[in-house]
C-alpha positions in Angstrom: 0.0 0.0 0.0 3.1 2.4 0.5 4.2 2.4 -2.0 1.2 3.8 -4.2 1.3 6.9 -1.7 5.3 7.2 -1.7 5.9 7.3 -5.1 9.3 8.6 -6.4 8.0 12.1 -6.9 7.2 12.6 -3.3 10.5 11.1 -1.6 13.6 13.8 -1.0 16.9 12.1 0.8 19.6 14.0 2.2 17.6 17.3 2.2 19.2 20.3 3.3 16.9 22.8 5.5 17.9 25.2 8.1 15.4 24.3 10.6 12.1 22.4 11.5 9.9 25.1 9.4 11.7 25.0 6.7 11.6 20.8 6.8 7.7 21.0 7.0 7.7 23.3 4.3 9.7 21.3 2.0 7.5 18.1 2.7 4.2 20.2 2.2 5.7 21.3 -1.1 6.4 18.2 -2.2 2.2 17.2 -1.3 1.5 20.2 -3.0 3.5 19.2 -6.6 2.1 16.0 -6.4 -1.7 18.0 -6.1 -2.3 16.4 -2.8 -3.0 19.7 -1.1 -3.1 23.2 -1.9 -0.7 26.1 -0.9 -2.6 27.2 2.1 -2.3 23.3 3.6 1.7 23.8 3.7 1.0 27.4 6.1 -1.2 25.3 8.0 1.5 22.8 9.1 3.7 25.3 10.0 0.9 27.1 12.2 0.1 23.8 13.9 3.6 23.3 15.1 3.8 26.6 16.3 0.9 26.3 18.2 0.6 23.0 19.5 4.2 22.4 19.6 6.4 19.2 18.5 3.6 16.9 19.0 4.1 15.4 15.7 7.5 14.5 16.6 6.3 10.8 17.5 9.8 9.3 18.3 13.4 9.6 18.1 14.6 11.2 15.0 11.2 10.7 13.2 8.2 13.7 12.9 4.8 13.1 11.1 3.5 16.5 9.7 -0.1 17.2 9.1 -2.7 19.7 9.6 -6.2 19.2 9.6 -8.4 18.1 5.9 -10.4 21.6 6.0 -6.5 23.3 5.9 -6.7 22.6 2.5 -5.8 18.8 2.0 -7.2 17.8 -1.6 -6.7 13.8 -1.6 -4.6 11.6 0.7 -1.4 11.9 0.6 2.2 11.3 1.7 5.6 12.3 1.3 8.8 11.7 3.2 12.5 13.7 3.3 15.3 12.4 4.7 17.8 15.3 5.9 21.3 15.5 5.8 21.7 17.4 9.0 18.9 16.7 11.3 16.8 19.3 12.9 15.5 20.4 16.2 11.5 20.6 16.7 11.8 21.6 20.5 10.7 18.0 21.6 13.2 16.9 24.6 12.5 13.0 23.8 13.1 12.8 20.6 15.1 15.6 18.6 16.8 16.0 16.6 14.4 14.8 13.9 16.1 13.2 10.5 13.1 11.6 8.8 10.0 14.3 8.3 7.2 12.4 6.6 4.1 14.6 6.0 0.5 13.7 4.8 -2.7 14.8 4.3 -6.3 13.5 4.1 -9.3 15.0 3.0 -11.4 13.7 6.1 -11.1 11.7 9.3 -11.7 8.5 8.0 -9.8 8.3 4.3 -6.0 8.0 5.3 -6.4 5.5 8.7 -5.2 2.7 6.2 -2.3 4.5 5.1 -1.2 5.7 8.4 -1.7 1.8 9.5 0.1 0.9 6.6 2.7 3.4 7.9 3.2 2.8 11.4 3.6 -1.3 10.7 6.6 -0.3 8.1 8.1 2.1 10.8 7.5 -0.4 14.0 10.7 -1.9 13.1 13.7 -0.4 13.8 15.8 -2.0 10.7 12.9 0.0 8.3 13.2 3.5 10.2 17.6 3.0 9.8 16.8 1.8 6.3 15.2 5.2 5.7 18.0 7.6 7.1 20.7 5.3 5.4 19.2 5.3 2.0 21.1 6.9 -0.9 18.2 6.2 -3.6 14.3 6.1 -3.8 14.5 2.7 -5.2 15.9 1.3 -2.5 13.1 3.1 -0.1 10.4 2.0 -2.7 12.0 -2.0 -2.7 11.5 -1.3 1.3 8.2 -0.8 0.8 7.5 -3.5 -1.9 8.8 -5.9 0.8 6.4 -5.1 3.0 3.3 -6.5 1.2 5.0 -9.6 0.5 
């Protein structure tokens, strides 16, 4: 299923950003050229961090960016850098973050699969180092092949 959602057009590895903003920003950009979202969903991402804070950093190294479907998410959607220096969110347990995958939905209901699909891939440790190691998409995209075997 990953693999349908993180296509080669949506996958960035060793990107280089100056901070966490500029991380979500590249991620939303990349939902945004793949017409997953429109602008106004990447300003939304960024405006959630601010104000919630580094929720979406869910463990060490790895954040999950997001905003809510009515921000301006057109279809689900997923994309994932890897970053070549990693970056500080402001969450004590788990910065710096290296992998930023961001995604959208269009509802509350339409993306649980992929997120599902998601968190079984990222469960196991070998598949988050296999991310931050890669040096191509193919090998992230034969990761994810694997997966529904």
């Amino acid at each position: 299923m990953l693999e349908s959602y993180l296509t080669d057009e949506v996958i960035r590895l060793q990107a280089e950003v100056d901070d966490w903003e500029s991380a979500v920003r590249m991620g939303g950009q990349l939902l945004l050229d793949a017409q997953k979202c429109y602008p106004e969903y990447i300003e939304a991402m960024v405006r959630t961090v601010r104000e919630m804070g580094p929720y979406m950093v869910l463990a060490p190294g790895l954040a999950l960016a997001h905003a809510r479907p009515e921000d301006g998410a057109r279809e689900v959607g997923l994309s994932l850098l890897t970053l070549k220096t990693p970056v500080e969110f402001g969450s004590k347990a788990n910065d710096p973050v290296e992998l930023v995958i961001s995604f959208c939905a269009i509802d509350k209901d339409s993306h649980v699969d992929v997120l599902k699909a998601l968190a079984g891939f990222l469960r196991k440790e070998e598949n988050q180092q296999l991310l931050r190691d890669a040096e191509t998409v193919d090998q992230i995209l034969t990761a994810f092949e694997k997966q529904n075997e």
